[in-house]
C-alpha positions in Angstrom: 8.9 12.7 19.0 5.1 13.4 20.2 2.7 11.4 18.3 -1.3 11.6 18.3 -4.1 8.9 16.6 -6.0 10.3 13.4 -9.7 10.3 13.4 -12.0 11.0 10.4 -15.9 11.1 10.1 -17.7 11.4 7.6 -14.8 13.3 5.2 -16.8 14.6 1.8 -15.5 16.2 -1.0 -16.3 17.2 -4.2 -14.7 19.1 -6.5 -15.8 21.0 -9.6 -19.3 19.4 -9.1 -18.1 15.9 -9.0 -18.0 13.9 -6.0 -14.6 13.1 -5.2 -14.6 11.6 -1.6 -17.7 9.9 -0.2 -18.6 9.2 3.6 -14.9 8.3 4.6 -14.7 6.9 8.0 -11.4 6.3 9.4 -9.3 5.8 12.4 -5.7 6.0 12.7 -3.7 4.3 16.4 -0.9 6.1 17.2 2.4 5.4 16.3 1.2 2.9 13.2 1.9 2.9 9.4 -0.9 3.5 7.5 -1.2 2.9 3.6 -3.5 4.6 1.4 -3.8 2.0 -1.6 -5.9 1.9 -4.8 -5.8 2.4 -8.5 -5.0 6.2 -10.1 -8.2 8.4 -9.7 -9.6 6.4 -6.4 -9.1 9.4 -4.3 -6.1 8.4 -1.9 -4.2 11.8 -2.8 -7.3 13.9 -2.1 -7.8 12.4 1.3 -4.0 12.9 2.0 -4.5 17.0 0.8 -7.7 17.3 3.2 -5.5 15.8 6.1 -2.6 18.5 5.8 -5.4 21.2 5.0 -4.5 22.3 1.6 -8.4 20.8 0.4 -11.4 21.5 2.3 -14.1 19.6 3.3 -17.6 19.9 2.1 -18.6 17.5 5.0 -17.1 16.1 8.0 -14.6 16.4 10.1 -10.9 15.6 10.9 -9.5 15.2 14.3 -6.0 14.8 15.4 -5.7 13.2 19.0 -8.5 15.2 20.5 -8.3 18.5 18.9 -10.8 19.1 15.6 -8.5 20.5 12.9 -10.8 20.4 10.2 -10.7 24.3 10.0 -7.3 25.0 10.7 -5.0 25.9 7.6 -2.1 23.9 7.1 0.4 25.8 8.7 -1.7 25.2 11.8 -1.9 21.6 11.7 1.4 20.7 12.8 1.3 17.8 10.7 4.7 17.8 7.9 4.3 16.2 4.4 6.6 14.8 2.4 5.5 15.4 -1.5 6.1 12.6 -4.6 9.1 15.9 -6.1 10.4 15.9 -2.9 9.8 20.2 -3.4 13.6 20.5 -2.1 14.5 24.4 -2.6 17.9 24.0 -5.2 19.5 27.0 -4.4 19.8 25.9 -0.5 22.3 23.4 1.1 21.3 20.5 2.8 21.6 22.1 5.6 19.7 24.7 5.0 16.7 22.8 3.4 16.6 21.2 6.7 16.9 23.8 8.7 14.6 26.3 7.1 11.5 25.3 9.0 13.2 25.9 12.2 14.2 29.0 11.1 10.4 30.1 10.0 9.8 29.1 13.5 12.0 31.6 15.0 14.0 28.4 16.5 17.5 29.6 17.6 21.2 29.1 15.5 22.8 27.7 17.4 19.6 24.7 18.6 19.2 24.6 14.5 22.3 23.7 13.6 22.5 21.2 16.2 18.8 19.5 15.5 20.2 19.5 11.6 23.2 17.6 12.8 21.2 15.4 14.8 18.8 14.7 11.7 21.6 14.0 9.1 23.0 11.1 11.9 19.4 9.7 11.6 19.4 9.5 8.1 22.6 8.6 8.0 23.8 11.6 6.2 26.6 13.3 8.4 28.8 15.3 6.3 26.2 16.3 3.6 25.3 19.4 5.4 26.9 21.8 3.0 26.4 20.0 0.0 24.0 21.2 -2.9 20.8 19.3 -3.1 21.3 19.0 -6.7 24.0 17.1 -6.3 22.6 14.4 -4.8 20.8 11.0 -5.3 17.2 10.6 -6.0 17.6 8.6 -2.6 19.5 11.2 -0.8 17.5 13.4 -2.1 14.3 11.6 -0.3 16.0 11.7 2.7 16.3 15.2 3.2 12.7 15.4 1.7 11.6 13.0 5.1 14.0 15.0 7.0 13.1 18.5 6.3 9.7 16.9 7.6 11.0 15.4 11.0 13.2 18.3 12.0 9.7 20.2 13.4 8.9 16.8 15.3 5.1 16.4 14.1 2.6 14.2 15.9 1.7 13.3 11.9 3.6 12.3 9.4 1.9 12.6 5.4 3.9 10.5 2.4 2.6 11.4 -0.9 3.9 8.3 -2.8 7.7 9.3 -1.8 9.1 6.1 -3.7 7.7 6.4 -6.8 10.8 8.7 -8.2 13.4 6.6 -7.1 14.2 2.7 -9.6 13.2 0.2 -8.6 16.1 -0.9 -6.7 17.0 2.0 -4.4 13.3 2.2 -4.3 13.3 -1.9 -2.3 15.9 -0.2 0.0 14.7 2.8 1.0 11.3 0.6 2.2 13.4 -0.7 4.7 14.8 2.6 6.1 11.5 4.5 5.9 9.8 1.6 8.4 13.0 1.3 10.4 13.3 5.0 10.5 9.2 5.3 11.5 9.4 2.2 14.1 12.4 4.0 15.9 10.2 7.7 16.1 7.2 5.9 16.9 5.2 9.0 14.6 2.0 8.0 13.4 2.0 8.0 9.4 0.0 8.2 6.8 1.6 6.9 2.8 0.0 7.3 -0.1 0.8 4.9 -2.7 -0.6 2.5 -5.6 1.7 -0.2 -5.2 0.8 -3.5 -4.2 4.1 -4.9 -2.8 4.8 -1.6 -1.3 1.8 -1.3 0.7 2.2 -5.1 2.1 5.6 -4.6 3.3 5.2 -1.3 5.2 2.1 -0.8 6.6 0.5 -1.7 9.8 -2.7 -1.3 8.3 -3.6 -0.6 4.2 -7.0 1.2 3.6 -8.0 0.1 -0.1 -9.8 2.8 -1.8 -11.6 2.6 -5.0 -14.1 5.2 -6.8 -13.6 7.8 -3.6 -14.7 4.9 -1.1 -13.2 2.9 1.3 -13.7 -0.9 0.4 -11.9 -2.6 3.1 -9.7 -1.6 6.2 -7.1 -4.4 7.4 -3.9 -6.0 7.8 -1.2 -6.7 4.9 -2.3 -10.2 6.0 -5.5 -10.3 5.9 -6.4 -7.9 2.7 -3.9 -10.2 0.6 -5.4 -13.5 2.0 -9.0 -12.2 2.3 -10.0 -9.6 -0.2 -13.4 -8.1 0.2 -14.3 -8.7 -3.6 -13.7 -9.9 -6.6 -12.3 -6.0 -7.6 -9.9 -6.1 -4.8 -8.6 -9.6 -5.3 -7.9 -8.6 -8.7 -6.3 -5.3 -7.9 -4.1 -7.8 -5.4 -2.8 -10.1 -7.9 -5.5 -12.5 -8.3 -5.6 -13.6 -11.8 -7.0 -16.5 -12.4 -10.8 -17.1 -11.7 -12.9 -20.1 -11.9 -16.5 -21.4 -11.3 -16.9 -24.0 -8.4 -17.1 -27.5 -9.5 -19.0 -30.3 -7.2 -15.4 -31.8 -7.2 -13.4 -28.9 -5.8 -12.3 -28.3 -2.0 -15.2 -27.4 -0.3 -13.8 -24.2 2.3 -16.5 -22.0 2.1 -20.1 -21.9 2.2 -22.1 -21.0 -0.7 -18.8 -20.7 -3.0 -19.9 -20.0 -6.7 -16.1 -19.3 -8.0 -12.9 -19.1 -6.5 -9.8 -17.0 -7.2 -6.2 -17.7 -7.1 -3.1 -16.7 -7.8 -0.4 -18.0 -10.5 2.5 -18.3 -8.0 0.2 -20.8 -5.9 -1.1 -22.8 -9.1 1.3 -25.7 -9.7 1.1 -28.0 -13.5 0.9 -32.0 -13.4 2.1 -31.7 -9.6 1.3 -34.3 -7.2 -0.9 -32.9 -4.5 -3.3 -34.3 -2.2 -7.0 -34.9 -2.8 -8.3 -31.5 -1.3 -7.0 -29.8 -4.3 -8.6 -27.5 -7.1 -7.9 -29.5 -10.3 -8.6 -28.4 -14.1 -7.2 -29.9 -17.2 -6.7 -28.1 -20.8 -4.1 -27.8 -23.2 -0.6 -25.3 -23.5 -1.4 -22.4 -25.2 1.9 -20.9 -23.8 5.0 -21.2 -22.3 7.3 -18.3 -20.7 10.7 -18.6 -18.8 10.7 -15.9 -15.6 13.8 -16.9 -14.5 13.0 -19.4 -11.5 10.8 -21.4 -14.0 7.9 -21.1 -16.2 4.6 -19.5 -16.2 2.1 -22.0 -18.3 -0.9 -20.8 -20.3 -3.6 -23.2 -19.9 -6.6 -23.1 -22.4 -9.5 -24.5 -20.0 -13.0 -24.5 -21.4 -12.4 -21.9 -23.1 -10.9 -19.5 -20.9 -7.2 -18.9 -19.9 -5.7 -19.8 -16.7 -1.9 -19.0 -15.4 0.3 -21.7 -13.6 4.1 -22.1 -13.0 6.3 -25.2 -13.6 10.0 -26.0 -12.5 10.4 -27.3 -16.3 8.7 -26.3 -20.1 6.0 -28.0 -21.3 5.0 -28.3 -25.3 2.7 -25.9 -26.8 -0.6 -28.3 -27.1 0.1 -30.7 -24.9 -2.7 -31.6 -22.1 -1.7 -30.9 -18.6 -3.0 -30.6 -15.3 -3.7 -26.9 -13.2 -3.7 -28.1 -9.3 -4.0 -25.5 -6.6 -3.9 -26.3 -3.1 -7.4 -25.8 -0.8 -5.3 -23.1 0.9 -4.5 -20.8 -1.7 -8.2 -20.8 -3.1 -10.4 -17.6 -2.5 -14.0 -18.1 -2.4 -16.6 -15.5 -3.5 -20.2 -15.8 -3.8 -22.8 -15.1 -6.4 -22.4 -11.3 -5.2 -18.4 -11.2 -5.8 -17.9 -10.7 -2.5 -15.8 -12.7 -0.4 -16.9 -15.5 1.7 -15.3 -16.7 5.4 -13.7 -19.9 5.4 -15.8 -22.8 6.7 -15.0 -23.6 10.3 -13.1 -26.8 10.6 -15.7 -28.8 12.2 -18.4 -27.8 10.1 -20.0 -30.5 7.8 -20.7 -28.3 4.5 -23.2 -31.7 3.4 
């Protein structure tokens, strides 16, 4: 399987007079899983369509290993994408959806049939070849989808949310066998997708996107630990946010307000001193199943913690979230770096 880095510069688009995709700058290693992540509308599935050449560029310019293919057409790209329908042709056999491109390649019989017997093994669906794709599973169906993409061996690989037709469970598994299945080619691919979780369990690298920009480039690890802003922390699960108090942990220079998330907030535990604290009374009380999420009204606002038992609607209790699990931003929104541990913030 030949692979190749990604490289944009500058990638502009607009698009019936609005600006759609603004100065992206990117750079893709080869053989990694890249996510394109952000809210409907932020442009991730436009940048996707310029890659594979079906939308052109008004600026910029798109390089795959060392070749420019910003002016190719798609069929010229080499890259294969696999779209969020799948776009399976029903009146073909598995077999023949896989094969097709082969054949439009003038690739001969007899190496097509054996490349589609070799592709089923991968994808661990030996037997299906003569089977109608309508009479498969939506996750059998994605595999011949990610097959019928494979089968040309493409230096780049293009996801257009490929999960997102598939519940939720089938959807957990196939997560698993797509990043198996990518480790094992070692093809460089690009996923779109506006899920969270997803993103943070498959990729090598997520680029956030928001309003047709990139707002930050990094690690699962370090986007959900160290969100750029406010926006992003939000967008990553951040819900509670709270103004700095002269009592509160002091990990960050110049904090104004800190972020955190339910799942770290704890009610009337017993923590250490270098721990956020806030009291306020139960405004609410909800079983999830390994516990309870609590409602706390705090000077007027509402913050979210969990407890291993229910507590009384208007009763006082205590919010305590470690020093760890705090996020600091400054005046600006934007996220500040952690003090250094030897640094006297006095």
């Amino acid at each position: 399987m030949r692979t190749e880095a990604l490289t944009l510069n500058d990638v502009t688009i607009d698009l019936r007079q609005q600006r759609i995709l603004e100065s992206i700058h990117l750079a893709v290693d080869p053989g990694s899983f890249t996510c394109l992540l952000g809210p409907s509308g932020c442009g991730k599935t436009t940048l996707l369509r310029a890659i594979a050449g079906f939308t052109p560029l008004d600026r910029g310019d798109i390089r795959l290993g060392a070749q420019s293919i910003t002016h190719l057409p798609p069929e010229k790209r080499q890259t294969a994408m696999v779209f969020q329908s799948y776009a399976l042709w029903p009146h073909m056999s598995v077999g023949e959806n896989l094969g097709y491109p082969l054949k439009l390649r003038g690739v001969p019989r007899s190496e097509r049939q054996q490349r589609v017997a070799d592709t089923l093994q991968r994808l661990e669906l030996s037997g299906f070849e003569k089977r109608a794709v309508t009479q498969l599973s939506g996750g059998q169906r994605q595999r011949v989808a990610l097959g019928r993409a494979l089968i040309i061996d493409p230096p780049l690989l293009l996801l257009d949310e490929p999960l997102s037709n598939l519940d939720a469970a089938i959807r957990r598994s196939l997560r698993g066998e797509l990043r198996r299945l990518q480790k094992s080619l070692g093809i460089t691919t690009i996923m779109v997708t506006h899920d969270q979780e997803e993103a943070l369990q498959m990729a090598d690298q997520i680029v956030l996107m928001r309003a047709g920009q990139i707002v930050q480039v990094a690690s699962p690890q370090r986007l959900y630990q160290h969100p750029a802003d406010l926006d992003t922390a939000r967008f990553l699960g951040v819900d509670n946010i709270v103004s700095c108090e002269k009592e509160d942990p002091a990990n960050a220079r110049g904090a104004t307000q800190f972020g955190f998330r339910t799942r770290d907030a704890l009610v009337n535990a017993s923590l250490n001193a270098a721990a956020l604290n806030r009291k306020g009374r139960v405004s609410d009380c909800v079983y999830t199943g390994d516990g309870y999420q609590i409602s706390l009204s705090v000077n007027g606002d509402t913050l979210y913690a969990t407890s291993d038992s229910p507590i009384a609607l208007g009763a006082f209790a205590t919010l305590q979230v470690p020093a760890s699990a705090l996020i600091p931003f400054g005046p600006d929104n934007r996220h500040l770096p952690p003090l250094d541990r030897h640094e006297d913030i006095a």
